[in-house]
C-alpha positions as CSV (number, residue, x, y, z in Angstrom):
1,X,-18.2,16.9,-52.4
2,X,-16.8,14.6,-49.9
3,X,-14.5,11.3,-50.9
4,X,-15.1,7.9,-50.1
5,X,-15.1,6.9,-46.8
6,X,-12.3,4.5,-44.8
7,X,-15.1,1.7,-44.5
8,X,-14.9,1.6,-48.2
9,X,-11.6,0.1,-48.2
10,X,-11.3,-1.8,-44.8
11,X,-14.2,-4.0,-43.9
12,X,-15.9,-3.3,-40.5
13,X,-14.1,-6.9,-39.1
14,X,-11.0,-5.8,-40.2
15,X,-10.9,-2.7,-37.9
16,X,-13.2,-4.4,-35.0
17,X,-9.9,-7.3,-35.0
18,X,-7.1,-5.7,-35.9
19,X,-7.4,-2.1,-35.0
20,X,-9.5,-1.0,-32.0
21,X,-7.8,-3.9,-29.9
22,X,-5.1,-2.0,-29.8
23,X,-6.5,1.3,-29.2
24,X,-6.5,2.6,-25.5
25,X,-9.6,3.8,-24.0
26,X,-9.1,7.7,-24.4
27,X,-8.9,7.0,-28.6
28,X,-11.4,4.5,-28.4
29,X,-13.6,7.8,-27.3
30,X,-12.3,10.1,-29.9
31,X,-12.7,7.6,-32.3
32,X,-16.7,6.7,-31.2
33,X,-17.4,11.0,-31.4
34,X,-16.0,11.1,-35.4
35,X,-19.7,9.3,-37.0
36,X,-22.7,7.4,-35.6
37,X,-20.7,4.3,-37.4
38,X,-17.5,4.4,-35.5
39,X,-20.0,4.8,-32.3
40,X,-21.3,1.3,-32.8
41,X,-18.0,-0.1,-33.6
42,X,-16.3,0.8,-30.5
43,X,-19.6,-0.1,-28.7
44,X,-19.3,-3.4,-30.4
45,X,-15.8,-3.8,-29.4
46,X,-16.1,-3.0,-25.7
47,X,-19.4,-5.3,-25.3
48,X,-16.7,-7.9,-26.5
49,X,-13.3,-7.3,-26.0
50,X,-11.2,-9.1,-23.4
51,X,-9.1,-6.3,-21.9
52,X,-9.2,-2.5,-21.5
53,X,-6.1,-0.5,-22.6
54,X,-5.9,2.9,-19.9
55,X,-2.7,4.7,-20.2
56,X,-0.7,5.9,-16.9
57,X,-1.8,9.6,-17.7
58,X,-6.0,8.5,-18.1
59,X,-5.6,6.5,-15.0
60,X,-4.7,9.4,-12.9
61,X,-7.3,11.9,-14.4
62,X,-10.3,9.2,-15.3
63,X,-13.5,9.8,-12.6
64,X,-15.6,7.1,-11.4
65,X,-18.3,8.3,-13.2
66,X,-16.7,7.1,-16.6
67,X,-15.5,3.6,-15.3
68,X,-19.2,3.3,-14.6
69,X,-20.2,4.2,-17.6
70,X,-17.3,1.9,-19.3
71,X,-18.2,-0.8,-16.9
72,X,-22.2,-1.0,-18.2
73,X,-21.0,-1.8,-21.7
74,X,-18.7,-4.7,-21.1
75,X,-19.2,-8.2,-20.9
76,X,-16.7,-10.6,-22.2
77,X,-13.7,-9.0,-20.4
78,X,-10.6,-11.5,-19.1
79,X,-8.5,-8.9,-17.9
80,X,-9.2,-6.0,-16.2
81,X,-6.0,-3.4,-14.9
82,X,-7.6,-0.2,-13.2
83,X,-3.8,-0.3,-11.3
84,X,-3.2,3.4,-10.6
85,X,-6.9,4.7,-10.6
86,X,-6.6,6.3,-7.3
87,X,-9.5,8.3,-7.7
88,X,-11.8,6.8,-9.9
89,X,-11.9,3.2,-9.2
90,X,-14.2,2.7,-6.0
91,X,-16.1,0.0,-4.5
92,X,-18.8,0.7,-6.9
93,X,-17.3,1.2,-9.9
94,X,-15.3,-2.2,-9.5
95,X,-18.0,-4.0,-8.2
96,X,-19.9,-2.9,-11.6
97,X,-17.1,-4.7,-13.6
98,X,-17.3,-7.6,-12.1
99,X,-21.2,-8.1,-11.9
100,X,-20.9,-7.6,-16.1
101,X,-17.6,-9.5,-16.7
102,X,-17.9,-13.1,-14.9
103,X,-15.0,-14.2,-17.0
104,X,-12.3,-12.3,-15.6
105,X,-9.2,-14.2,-15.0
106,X,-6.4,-11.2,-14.1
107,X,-7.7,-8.3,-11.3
108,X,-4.7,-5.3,-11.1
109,X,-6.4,-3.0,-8.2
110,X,-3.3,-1.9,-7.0
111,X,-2.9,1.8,-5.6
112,X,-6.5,1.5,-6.0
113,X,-6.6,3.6,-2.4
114,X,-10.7,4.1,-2.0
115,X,-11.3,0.2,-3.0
116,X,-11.9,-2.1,0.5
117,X,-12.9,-5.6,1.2
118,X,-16.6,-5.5,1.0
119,X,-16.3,-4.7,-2.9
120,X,-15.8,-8.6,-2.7
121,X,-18.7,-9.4,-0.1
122,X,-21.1,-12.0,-0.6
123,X,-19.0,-13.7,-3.9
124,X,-19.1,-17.0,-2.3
125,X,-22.0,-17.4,-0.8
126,X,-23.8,-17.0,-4.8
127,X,-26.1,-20.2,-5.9
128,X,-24.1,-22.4,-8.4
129,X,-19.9,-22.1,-8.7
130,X,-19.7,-21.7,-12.4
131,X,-22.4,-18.4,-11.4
132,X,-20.2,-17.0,-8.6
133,X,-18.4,-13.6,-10.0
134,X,-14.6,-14.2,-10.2
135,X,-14.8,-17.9,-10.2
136,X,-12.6,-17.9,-13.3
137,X,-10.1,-15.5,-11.2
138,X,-6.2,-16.5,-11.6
139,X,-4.2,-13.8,-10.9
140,X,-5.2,-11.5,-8.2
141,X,-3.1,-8.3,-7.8
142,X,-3.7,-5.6,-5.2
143,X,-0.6,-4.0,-4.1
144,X,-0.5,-0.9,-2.0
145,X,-4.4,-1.2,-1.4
146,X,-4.4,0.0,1.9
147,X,-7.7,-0.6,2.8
148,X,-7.7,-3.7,1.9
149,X,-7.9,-6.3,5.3
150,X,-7.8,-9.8,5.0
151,X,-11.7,-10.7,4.7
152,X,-10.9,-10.7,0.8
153,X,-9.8,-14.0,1.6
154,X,-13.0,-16.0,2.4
155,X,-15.2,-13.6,-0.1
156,X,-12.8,-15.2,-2.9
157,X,-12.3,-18.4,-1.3
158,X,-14.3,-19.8,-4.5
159,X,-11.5,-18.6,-7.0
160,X,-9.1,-21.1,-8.5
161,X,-6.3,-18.4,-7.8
162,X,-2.4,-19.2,-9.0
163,X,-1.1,-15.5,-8.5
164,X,-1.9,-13.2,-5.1
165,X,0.4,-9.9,-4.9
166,X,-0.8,-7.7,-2.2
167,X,2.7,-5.8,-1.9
168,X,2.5,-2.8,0.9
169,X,-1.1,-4.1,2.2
170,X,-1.5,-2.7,5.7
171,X,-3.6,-5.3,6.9
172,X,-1.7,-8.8,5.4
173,X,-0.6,-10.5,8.1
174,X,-0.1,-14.2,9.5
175,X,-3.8,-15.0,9.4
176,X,-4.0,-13.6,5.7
177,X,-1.2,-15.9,4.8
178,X,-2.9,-19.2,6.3
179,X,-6.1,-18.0,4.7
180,X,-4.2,-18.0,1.7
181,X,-2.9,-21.2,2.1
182,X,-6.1,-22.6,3.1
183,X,-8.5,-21.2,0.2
184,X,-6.3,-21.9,-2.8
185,X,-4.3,-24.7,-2.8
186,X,-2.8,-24.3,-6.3
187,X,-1.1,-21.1,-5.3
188,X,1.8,-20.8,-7.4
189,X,3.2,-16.8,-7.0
190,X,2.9,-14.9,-3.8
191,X,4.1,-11.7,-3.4
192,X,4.2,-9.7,0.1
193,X,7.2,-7.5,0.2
194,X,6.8,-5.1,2.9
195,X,3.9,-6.5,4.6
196,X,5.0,-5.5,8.0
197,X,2.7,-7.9,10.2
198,X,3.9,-10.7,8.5
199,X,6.3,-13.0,10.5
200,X,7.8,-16.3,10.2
201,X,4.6,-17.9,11.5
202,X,2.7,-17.2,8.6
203,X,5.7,-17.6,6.1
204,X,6.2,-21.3,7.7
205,X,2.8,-21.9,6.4
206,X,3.5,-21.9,2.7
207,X,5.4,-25.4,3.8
208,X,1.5,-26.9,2.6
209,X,1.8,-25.0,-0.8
210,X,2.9,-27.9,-3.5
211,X,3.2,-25.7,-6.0
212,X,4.6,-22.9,-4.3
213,X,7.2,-21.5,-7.5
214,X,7.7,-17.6,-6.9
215,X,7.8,-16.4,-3.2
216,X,9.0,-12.6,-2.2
217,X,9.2,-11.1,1.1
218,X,11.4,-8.4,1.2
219,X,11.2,-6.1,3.7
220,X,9.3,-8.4,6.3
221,X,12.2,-7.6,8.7
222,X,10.2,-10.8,11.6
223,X,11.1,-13.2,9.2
224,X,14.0,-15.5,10.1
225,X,16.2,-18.4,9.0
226,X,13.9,-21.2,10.5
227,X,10.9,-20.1,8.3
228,X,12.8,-19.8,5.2
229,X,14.5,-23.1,5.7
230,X,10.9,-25.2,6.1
231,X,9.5,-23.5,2.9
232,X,12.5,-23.9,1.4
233,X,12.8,-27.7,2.4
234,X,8.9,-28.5,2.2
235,X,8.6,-26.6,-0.5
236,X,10.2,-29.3,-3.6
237,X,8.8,-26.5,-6.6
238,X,9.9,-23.3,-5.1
239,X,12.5,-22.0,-7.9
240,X,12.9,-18.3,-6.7
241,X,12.6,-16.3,-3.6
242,X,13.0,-12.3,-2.8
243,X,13.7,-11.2,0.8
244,X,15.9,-8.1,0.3
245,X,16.1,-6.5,3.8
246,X,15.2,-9.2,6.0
247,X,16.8,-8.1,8.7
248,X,16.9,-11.3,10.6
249,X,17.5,-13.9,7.4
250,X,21.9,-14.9,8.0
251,X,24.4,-14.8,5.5
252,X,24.2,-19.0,5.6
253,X,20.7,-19.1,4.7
254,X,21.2,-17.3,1.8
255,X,23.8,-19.6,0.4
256,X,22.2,-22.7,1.5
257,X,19.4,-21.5,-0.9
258,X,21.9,-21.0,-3.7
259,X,23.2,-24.3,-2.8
260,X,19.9,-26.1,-3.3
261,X,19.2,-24.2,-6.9
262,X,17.0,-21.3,-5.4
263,X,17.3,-18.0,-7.6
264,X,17.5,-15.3,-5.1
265,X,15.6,-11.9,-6.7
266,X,16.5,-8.5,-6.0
267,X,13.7,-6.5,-4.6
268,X,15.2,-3.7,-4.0
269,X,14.9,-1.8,-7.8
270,X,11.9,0.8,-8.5
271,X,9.0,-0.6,-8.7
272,X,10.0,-3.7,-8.7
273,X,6.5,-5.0,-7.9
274,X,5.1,-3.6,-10.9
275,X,7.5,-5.2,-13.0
276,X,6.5,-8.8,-11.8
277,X,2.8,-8.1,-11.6
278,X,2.5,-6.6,-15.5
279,X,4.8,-9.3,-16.8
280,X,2.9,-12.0,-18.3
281,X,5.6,-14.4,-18.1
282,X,5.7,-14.8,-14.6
283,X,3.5,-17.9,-15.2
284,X,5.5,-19.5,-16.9
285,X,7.9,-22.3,-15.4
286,X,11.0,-20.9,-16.1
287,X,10.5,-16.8,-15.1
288,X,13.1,-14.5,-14.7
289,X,13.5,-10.7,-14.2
């Protein structure tokens, strides 16, 4: 004769609260196979949780055909980090997330390689703002998307964005960077290290940014002193910058930017853009690394 089950001693709020929440999606699966119960707890969790835990070993195996299937059953999501899901994050499948989660405020896509621009078409052109999908959208982080061209831009020009990382983009160049500028005025954290196309051009636009704080370019070797000097001058919130390996960016610039209180970053460490993308501090006023 069997004992007493678990739900006899923990109540069903209990474990929807304080346990699942902190269970990634692989357990949350085991967990759902173990009784019929425990099947319409995690269902119950995933129709209302606000993020999806997917370890670095489930991102590389997990198929499309499961994100779908994960994708159906949420709703209330505010973050959603499929960063790393080379294979089984596609157009579709993201697309899916967002049509069932109009609340999310943090998109990670990054080294999502079969992910483009249209997964983002026609976003702005829906009836109402508050109905648009992503119009809640802070922080949008796609680095090393390399499909990914620059018509993101206008499809999310509706989004009150803060945060845009697109890190190793092939396709961000000058005329992503004024889009940028254009679109969302309230930028705050820009990140496009090693963004080849980029030159100082487009950098000399952030100079319209007024509340520019976080800025890297590292590795955009046409950048040069006299674009760096605008932002730097224009720019009166700008509190850290990264250009490791800007090749044409003098030894005086650099200390005129110490001079005038600018934190100089180092880009150069392993995956160093994964490191300011995950951090949620970054947001913050006062955000080092």
């Amino acid at each position: 004769m069997g004992g007493p089950s678990i739900l006899s001693y923990i109540s069903t709020e209990c474990i929807l609260q304080h346990i699942l929440p902190f269970l990634d999606l692989t357990s949350l699966h085991q967990l759902s196979l173990t009784c019929l119960t425990f099947h319409h707890l995690v269902l119950d969790h995933l129709s209302t949780g606000s993020t999806l835990l997917l370890t670095p070993e489930l991102k590389r195996k997990i198929k499309e055909v499961h994100l779908r299937t994960v994708a159906d059953v949420t709703s209330c999501l505010r973050v959603l980090d499929v960063s790393g899901c080379a294979d089984g994050i596609t157009n579709n499948a993201l697309r899916l997330f967002i049509e069932h989660n109009p609340g999310l405020e943090h998109l990670n896509i990054s080294k999502c390689y079969r992910v483009t621009s249209a997964v983002f078409k026609g976003f702005n052109e829906s009836h109402g703002a508050l109905s648009r999908p992503l119009s809640k959208l802070n922080i949008f982080i796609a680095n090393w998307c390399r499909n990914l061209n620059g018509e993101w831009t206008l499809s999310l020009s509706h989004c009150p964005l803060r945060v845009v990382s697109l890190a190793g983009t092939w396709y961000t160049n000058d005329e992503t960077i004024n889009d940028i500028v254009t679109f969302f005025g309230d930028i705050e954290c820009v990140n496009v290290n090693k963004c080849y196309k980029v030159s100082d051009e487009g950098v000399r636009m952030f100079i319209f940014c007024k509340n520019l704080r976080i800025l890297k370019i590292s590795g955009c070797f046409k950048i040069g002193d006299r674009s760096v000097r605008a932002v730097a001058e224009e720019c009166g919130t700008l509190r850290q910058i990264a250009m490791d390996d800007c090749r044409s960016i003098s030894r005086s610039m650099l200390d005129k930017l110490k001079n005038m209180g600018i934190l100089l970053l180092e880009g150069k460490k392993e995956n160093v853009d994964e490191m300011w993308d995950l951090s949620k501090r970054y947001m913050k006023r006062d955000f080092l690394f």
